[in-house]
N, C-alpha and C positions, 0 to 999 in steps of 0.2 A: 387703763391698764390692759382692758382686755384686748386692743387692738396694739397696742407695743408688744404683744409677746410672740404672735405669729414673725414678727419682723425681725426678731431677738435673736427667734430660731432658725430664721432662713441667715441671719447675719454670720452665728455658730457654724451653718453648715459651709458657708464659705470660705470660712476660716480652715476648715478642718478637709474641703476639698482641694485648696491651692496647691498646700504640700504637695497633695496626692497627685497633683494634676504634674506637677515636674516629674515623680516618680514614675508616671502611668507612661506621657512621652519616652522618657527615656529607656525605661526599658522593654518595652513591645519594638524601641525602635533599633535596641541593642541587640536583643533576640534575634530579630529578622537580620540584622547586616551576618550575627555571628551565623546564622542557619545557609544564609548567602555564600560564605565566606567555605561552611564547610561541602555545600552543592558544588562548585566550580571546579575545585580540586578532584571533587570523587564524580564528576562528569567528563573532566579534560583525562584521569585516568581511564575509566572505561572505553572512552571514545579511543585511546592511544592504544589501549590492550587489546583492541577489537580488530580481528583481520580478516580476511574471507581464509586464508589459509587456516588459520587457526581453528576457525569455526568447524571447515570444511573435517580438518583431523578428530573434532570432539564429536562431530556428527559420525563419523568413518568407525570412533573408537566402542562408540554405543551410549558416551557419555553424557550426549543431548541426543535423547529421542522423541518421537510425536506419532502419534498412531494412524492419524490423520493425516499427516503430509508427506510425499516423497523425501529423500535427503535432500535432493537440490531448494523444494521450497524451506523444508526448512534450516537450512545454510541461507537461505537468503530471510527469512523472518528471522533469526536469532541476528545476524548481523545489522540489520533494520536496530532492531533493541539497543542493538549493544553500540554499533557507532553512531546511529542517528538519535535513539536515546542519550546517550552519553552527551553528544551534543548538545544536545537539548535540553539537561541539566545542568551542563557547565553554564548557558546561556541564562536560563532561568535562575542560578543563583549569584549571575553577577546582576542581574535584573532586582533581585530581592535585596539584595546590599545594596545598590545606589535609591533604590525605594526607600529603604530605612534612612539612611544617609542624607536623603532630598529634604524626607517628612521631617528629618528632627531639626534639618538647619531651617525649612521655613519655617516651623513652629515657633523656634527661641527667636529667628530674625526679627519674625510679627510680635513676640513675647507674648503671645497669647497662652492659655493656658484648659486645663481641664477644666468643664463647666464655663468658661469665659464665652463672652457674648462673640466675641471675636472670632469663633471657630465658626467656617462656612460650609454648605453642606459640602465642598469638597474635603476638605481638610476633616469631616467625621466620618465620611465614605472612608475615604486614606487609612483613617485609625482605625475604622470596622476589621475593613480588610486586613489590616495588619494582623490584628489581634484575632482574627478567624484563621490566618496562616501559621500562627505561631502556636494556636490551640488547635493543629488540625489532628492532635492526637485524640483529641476530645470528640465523642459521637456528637452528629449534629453543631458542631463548631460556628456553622456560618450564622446561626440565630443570635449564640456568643455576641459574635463581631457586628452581625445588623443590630442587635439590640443595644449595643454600645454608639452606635452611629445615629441609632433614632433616637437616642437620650438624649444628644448633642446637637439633636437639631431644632431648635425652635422655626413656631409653627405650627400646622393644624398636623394631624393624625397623617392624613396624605402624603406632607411633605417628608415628614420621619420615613412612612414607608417605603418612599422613593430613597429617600439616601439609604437606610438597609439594603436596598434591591441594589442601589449603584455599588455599595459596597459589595457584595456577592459578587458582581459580575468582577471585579479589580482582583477579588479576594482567587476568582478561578483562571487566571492569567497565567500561573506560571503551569500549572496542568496542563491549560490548555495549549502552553509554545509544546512541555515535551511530549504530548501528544500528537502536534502536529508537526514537529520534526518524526515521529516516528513513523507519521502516515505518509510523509514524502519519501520516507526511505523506502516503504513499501510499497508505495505506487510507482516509483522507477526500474523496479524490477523488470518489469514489463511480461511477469505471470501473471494468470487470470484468478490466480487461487491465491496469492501473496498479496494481489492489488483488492481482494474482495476484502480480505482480514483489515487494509487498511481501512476499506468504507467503513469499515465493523466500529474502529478506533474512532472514525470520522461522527459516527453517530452516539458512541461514548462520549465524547467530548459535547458533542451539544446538550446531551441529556446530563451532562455533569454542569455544566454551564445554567442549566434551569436549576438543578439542582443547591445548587449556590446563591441563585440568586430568590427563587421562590424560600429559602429556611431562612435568609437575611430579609427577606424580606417583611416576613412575621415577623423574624427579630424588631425588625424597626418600629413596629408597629408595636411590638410590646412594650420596645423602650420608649415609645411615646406617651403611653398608658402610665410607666414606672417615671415617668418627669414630670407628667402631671401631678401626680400623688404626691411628688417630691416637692413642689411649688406650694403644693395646700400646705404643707407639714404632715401629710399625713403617713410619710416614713421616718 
C-alpha cells in the first residue's frame, strides 16, 4: 500500500493536468494571435499617418517640443517613431499571430499535450515565451514564461535553465524588430545627433535582450526545482 499510493497520486495529477493542458495551449495561443491581430492594424496606421510634413507643422506649432534638440533633429526623431516604429509594429504583430498560429497547429498536429513527455525543449521555450509576451503587463513577466518552460522540461536543473534562457531570448523578438526598425530610421538620417539617439536604442535593445533572458532564465531554473517537488508528490 504504501508504495501504490505515491502512483495513485501522480496518476490523479495527470488526469487533472490533461484538461488543463488543451486549455493552457489554446489560449496563450489565442491571446497572442488576438494581441498580433490588434499590433498590425495600429502599426500600419501610425506608419500611414506619419509624414515629415506633418510632423514638420506639430514641431512649427509648439505641439512636439524637446529641449535638447534643434526642430530639424527633432522632425526627424519623432518621424523615426512614428513611421519606422509604426512599421515596426505592424511587422511585429503579424510576427506574433503566425507565432501563435504555428505553435497551436504543431502542438494539436503532434497531439501532445501539457506535462506530456512529448513536449521538446523547443516547443516549452515557444510556450515560455508565449506566455511571458502575453503577461508582459506583469512585472518581471519573463521568470512567468522561463519558469513554465523549465517545468516542461525534463532533465537535469541545467537543461530547464537553458530552455527558460531560450525562452527569454524568443519572448524579446518582437522589441527587439521594433526597436530595430526604429534605429534604422534614425541612423539614415545622416545627423550626428539623431544617429547617437539611435546607438542609445541600439544599446537598449541588448540590455533588454539580457534582460529577458537572464529573469527566464531563473524562471527555468525554478521551474525545475517546482517539477521536481511535483514528481515526489510533494505539491
Amino acid at each position: 500500500m504504501a508504495e501504490t499510493e505515491p502512483v495513485t497520486m501522480d496518476r490523479d495529477r495527470e488526469k487533472i493536468s490533461a484538461p488543463l493542458s488543451d486549455i493552457l495551449d489554446w489560449s496563450v495561443s489565442i491571446l497572442l494571435v488576438f494581441f498580433g491581430l490588434l499590433l498590425t492594424p495600429g502599426g500600419f496606421i501610425l506608419n500611414r499617418a506619419t509624414d515629415r510634413v506633418t510632423v514638420a507643422e506639430l514641431v512649427a506649432e509648439g505641439i512636439i517640443t524637446s529641449d535638447g534638440l534643434t526642430d530639424a533633429e527633432l522632425i526627424d526623431v519623432t518621424y523615426a517613431f512614428g513611421w519606422w516604429g509604426g512599421l515596426g509594429l505592424a511587422v511585429a504583430g503579424v510576427l506574433l499571430a503566425v507565432l501563435g498560429t504555428v505553435y497551436l497547429v504543431s502542438r494539436f498536429q503532434g497531439n501532445t499535450r501539457f506535462g506530456d513527455a512529448g513536449r521538446g525543449m523547443g516547443d516549452s521555450a515557444l510556450l515560455g515565451a508565449i506566455v511571458s509576451i502575453v503577461a508582459s503587463a506583469i512585472p518581471f513577466s519573463p521568470v512567468l514564461g522561463g519558469g513554465l518552460a523549465g517545468f516542461l522540461t525534463e532533465g537535469e536543473e541545467w537543461e530547464a535553465t537553458k530552455t527558460g534562457a531560450l525562452s527569454g531570448v524568443v519572448a524579446s523578438v518582437p522589441l527587439v524588430l521594433v526597436g530595430a526598425f526604429v534605429t534604422v530610421g534614425l541612423l539614415t538620417t545622416g545627423n550626428s545627433v539623431v544617429s547617437f539617439i539611435g546607438f542609445v536604442i541600439l544599446a537598449t535593445i541588448a540590455v533588454s535582450i539580457l534582460y529577458f533572458t537572464a529573469l527566464s532564465a531563473i524562471g527555468g531554473w525554478i521551474g525545475a526545482r517546482v517539477a521536481e517537488r511535483w514528481e515526489k508528490g510533494n505539491l
